[in-house]
C-alpha positions as CSV (number, residue, x, y, z in Angstrom):
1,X,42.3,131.7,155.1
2,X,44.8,129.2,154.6
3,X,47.3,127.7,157.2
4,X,50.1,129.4,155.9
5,X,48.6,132.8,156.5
6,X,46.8,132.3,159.5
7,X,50.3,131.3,161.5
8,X,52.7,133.5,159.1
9,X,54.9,135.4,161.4
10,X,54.5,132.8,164.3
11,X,58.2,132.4,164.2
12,X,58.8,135.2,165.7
13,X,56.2,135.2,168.1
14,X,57.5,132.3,169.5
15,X,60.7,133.8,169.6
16,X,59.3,137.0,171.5
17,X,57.5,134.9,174.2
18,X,60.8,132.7,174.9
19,X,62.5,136.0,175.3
20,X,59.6,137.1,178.0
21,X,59.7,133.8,179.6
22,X,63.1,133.0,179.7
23,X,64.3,135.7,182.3
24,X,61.7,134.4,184.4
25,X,62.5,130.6,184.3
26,X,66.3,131.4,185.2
27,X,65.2,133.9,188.0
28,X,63.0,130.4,189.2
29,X,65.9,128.0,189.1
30,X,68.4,130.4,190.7
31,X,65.9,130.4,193.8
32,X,65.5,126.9,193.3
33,X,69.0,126.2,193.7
34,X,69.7,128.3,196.8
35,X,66.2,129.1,198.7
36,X,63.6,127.0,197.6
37,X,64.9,123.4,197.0
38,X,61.2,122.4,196.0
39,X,60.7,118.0,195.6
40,X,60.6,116.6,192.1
41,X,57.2,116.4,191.9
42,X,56.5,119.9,192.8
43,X,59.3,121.0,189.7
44,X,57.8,118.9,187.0
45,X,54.4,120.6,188.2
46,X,55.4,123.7,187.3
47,X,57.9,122.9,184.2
48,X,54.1,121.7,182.5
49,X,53.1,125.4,183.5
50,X,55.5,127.4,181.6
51,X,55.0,124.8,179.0
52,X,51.7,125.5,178.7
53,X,52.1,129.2,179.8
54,X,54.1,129.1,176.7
55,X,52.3,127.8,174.0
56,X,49.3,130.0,174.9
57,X,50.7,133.3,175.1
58,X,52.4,132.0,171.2
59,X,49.1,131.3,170.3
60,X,47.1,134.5,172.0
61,X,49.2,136.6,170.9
62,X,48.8,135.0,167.1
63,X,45.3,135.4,167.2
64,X,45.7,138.8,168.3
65,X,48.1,140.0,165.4
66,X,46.0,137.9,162.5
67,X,41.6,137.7,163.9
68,X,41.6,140.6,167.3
69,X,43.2,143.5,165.5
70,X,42.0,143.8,161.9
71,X,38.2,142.4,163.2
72,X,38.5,145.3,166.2
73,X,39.5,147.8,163.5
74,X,36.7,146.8,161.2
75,X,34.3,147.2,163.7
76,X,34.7,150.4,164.6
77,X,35.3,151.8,161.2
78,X,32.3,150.2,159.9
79,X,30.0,151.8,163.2
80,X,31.5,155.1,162.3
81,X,30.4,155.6,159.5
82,X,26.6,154.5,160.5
83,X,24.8,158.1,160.2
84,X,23.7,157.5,164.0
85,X,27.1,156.6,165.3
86,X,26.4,157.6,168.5
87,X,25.6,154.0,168.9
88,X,29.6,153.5,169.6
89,X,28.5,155.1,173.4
90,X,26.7,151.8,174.3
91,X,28.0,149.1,172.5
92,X,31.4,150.7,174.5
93,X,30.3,150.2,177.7
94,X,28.8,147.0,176.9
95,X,31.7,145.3,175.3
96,X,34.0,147.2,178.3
97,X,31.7,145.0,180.3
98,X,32.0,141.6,179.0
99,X,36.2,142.0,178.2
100,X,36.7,142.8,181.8
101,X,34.3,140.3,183.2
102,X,36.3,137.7,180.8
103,X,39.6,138.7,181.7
104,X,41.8,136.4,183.4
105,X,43.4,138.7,185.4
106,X,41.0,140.6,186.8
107,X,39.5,136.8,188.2
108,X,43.2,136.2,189.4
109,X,42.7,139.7,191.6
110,X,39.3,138.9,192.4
111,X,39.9,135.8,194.1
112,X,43.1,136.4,195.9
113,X,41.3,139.3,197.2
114,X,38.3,137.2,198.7
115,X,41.1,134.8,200.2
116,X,42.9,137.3,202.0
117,X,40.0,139.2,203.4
118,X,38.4,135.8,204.7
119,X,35.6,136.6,202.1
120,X,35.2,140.1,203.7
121,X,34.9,141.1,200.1
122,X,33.2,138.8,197.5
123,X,35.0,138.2,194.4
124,X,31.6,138.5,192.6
125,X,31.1,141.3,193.5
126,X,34.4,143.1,192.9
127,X,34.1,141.7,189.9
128,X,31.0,143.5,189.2
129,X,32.5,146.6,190.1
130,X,35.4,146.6,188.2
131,X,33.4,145.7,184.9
132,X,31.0,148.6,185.7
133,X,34.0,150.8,186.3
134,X,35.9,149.7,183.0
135,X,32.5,150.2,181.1
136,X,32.0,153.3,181.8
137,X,35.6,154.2,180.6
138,X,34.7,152.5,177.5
139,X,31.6,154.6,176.7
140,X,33.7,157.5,177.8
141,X,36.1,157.2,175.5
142,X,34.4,156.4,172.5
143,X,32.1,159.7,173.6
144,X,35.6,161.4,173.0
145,X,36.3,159.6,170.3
146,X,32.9,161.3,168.4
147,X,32.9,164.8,170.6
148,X,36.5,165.3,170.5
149,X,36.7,166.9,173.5
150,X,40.8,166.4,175.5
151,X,41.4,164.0,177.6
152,X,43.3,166.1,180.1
153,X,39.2,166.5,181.5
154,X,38.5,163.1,182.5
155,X,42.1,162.2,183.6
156,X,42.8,165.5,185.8
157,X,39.4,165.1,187.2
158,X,39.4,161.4,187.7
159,X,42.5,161.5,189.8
160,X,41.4,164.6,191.5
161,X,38.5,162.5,192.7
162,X,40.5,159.5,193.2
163,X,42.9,161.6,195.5
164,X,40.2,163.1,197.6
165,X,38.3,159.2,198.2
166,X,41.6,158.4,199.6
167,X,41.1,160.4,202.3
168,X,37.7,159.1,203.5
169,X,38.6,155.1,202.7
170,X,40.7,152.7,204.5
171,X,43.8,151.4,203.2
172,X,42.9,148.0,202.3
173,X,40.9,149.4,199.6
174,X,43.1,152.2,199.0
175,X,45.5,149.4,198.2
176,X,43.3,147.3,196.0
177,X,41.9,150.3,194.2
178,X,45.4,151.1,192.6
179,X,46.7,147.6,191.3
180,X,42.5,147.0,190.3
181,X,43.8,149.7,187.8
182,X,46.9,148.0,186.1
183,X,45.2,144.5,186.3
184,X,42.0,146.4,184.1
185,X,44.2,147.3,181.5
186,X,44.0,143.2,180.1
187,X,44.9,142.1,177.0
188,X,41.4,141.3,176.0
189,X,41.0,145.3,176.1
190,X,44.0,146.7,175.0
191,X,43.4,144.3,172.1
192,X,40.1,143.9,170.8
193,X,38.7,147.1,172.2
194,X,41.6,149.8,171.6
195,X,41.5,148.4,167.7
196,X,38.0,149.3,168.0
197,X,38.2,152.9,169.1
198,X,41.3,153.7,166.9
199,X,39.1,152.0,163.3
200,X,36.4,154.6,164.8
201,X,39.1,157.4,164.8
202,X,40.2,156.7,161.2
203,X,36.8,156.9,160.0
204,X,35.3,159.9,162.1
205,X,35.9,163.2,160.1
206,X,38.3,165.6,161.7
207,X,39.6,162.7,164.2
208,X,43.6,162.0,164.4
209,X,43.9,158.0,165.3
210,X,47.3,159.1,166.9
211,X,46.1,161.7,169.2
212,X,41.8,160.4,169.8
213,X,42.2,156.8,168.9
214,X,44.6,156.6,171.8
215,X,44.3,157.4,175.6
216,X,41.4,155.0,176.0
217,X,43.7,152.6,178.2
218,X,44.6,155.7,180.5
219,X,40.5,156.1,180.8
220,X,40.3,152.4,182.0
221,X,43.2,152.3,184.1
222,X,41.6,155.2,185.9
223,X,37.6,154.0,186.2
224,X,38.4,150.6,188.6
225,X,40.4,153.0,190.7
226,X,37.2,154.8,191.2
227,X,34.9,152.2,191.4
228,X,36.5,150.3,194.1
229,X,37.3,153.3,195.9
230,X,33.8,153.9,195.8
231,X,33.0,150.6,197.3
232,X,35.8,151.2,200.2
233,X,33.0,154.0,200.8
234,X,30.4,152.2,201.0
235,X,32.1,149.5,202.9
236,X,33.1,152.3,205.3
237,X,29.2,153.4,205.9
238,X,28.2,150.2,206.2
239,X,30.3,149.4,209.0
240,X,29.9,152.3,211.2
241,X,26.0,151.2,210.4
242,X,26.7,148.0,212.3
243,X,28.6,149.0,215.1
244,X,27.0,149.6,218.1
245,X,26.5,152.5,220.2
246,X,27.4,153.0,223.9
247,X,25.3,152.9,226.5
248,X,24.8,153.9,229.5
């Protein structure tokens, strides 16, 4: 692959991330000028930032678009059409795994959660959980993906559940439980891993890419909400296990 082709259409990525960014950057200056009046030193800080906030998203998002997509795509076409490609199940949940435990985001969440509980709740181990969680989504959809069977089952009974743990956890992991969802849905899964499941769709007999190739993100959105309200749960037990009873 020459250079030509490997940064053909960059123009106009760099033009879509300026258009993302730029909103921002005024929003900034505007609370500079009036509420935040921040020294020089602190400014030039954060100008490097969007600088280099910049020239990574151009550059992501051009790796995406010429080596995540059509590799993701050829992936899954080539696993199903193994005769045994069943084997999409685990190697799902597997690469669910290691996308979330690489996502940026979900370390972002992790740690500012850690902070604010006074290390109440470890970052490790809500990152476990919301790899676990995001996992099983994975496996769960490609299962669809070869059964065909609707998606209205797992998402009406996810949220059911989801609905009912509410009422049995505290609201600090109520609260974490529903923005653990958005945060799951990273770009390292929406773009390596959806192009997996929708090359599988093309290539499964009897499969529509638009209608099974899709709804995978829903599935992972959902799975961290369960997952960590789980772990409220457990949290929950644990600390009516520690606290001691009357006497007298």
């Amino acid at each position: 692959m020459n250079q030509v082709q490997v940064f053909a259409g960059f123009s106009h990525i760099i033009l879509e991330v300026a258009a993302a960014l730029f909103p921002l950057v005024v929003l900034f200056g505007i609370f500079q000028v009036f509420y935040l009046r921040l020294p020089l030193y602190k400014l030039k800080q954060i100008g490097v930032g969007v600088v280099l906030a910049f020239i990574g998203l151009a550059l992501f998002l051009q790796g995406v678009y010429i080596g995540f997509l059509p590799v993701g795509k050829a992936i899954g076409t080539a696993l199903a059409n193994l005769p045994y490609n069943w084997v999409l199940i685990p190697i799902g949940f597997v690469l669910g795994f290691v996308a979330t435990f690489a996502e940026p985001a979900v370390r972002v969440l992790n740690y500012e959660v850690e902070k604010t509980s006074g290390g109440y709740i470890p970052q490790v181990l809500m990152l476990y959980t919301l790899s676990l969680g995001v996992a099983f989504s994975i496996a769960l959809a490609m299962s669809r993906i070869i059964f065909g069977f609707s998606l209205w089952l797992p998402i009406v009974a996810g949220y059911s559940a989801a609905l009912i743990l509410t009422r049995f956890v505290s609201k600090t992991f109520v609260a974490i439980a529903f923005d653990s969802g958005g945060v799951a849905t990273g770009p390292m899964t929406v773009t390596f891993i959806s192009a997996i499941a929708l090359g599988a769709a093309s290539a499964i007999k009897g499969r529509n890419p638009l209608v099974d190739g899709f709804g995978m993100i829903a599935l992972v959105a959902l799975s961290p909400i369960l997952t960590v309200l789980v772990l409220g749960l457990l949290f929950g037990r644990r600390e009516k296990k520690n606290v001691p009873k009357p006497t007298g």
